[in-house]
C-alpha positions as CSV (number, residue, x, y, z in Angstrom):
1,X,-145.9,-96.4,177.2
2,X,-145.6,-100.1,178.2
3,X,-146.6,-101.6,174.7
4,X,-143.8,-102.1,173.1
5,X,-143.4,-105.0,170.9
6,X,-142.1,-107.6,172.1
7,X,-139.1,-109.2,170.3
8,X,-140.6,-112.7,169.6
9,X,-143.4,-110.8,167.7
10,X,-140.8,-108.2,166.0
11,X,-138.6,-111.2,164.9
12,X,-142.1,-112.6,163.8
13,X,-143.1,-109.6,161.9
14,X,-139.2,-110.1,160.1
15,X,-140.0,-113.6,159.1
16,X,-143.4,-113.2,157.6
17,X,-142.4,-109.8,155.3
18,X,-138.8,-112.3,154.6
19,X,-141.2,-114.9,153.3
20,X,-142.9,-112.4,151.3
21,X,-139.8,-112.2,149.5
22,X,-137.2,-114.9,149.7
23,X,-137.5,-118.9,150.3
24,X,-136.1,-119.4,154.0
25,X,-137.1,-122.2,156.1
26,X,-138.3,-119.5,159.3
27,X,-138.1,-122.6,161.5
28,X,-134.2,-122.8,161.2
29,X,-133.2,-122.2,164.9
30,X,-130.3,-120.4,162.6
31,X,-131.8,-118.2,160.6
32,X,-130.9,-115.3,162.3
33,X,-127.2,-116.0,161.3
34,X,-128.2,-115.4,157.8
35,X,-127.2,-112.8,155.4
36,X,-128.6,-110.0,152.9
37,X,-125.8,-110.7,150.7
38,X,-127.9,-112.5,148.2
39,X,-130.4,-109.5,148.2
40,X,-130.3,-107.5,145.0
41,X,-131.6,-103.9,145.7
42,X,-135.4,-104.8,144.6
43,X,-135.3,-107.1,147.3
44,X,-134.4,-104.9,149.7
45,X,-137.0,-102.3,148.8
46,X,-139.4,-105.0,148.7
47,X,-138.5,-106.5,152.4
48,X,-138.4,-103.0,153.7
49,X,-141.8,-102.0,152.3
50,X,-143.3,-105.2,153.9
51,X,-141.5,-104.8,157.5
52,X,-143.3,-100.9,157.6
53,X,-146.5,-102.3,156.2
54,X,-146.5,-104.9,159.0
55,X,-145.6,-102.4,162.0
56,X,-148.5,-100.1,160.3
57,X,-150.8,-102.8,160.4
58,X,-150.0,-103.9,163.8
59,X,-152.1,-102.1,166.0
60,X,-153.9,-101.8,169.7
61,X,-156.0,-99.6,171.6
62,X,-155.3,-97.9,174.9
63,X,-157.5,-95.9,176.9
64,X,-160.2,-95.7,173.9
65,X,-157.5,-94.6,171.7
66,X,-155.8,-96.5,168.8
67,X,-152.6,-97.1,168.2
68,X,-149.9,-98.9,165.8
69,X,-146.4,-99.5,165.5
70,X,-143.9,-97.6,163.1
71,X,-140.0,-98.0,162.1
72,X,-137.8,-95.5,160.4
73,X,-136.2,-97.7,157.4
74,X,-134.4,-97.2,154.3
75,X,-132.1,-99.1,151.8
76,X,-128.9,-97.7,153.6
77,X,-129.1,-99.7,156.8
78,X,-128.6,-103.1,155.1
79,X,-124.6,-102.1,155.5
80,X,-125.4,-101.9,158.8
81,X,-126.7,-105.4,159.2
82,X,-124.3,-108.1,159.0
83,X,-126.9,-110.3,159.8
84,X,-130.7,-111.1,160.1
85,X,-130.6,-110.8,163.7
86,X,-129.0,-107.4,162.9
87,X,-131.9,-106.2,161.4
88,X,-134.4,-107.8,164.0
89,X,-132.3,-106.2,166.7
90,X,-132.5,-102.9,165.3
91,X,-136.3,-103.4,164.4
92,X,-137.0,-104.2,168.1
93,X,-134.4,-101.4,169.6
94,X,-136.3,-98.9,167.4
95,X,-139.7,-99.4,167.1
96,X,-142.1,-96.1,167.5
97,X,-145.5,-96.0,168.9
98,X,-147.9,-93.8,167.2
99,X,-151.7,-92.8,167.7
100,X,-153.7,-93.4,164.8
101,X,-156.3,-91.7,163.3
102,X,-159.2,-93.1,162.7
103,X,-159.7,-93.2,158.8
104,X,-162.6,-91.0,157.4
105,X,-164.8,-91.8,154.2
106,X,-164.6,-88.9,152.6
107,X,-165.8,-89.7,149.3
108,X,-169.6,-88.9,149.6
């Protein structure tokens, strides 16, 4: 489709749900180096929850139509990730693209 995310603004979507949740200094030219060792399993949830919020949110519109961004995520990939950058990487390699509808008020 031609809109993907790019992955300054996935790695940028990572640092603002991370500081949603942990202390880091996102300007550390290492922070992807980092770990999720420290994490306890709230965290995770918590960082997870706020990384699909923030693709959700993220939105466009093409040819009158709107879009947003989506990732498939669960608890279970953290033992997958060695790293932070392991994560953004797989962010990035995986986003979705997904119309959106527009929301209805249905309540009168």
């Amino acid at each position: 489709m031609g809109n993907e995310l790019t992955r300054v603004r996935v790695k940028s979507i990572f640092t603002n749900a991370l500081n949603r949740v942990a202390n880091f200094n996102i300007q550390d030219p290492a922070l992807e180096q980092n770990n999720f060792i420290n994490f306890m399993g709230f965290h995770k949830i918590v960082l997870l929850n706020e990384i699909k919020s923030l693709f959700l949110n993220t939105t466009f519109i093409k040819n009158g139509k709107n879009y947003c961004y989506d990732i498939t995520l669960n608890e279970n990939m953290f033992s997958e990730w060695d790293t932070f950058k392991d994560c953004i990487d797989y962010l990035y390699e995986n986003q979705l693209i997904m119309k959106r509808e527009v929301n209805v008020d249905i309540s009168g």
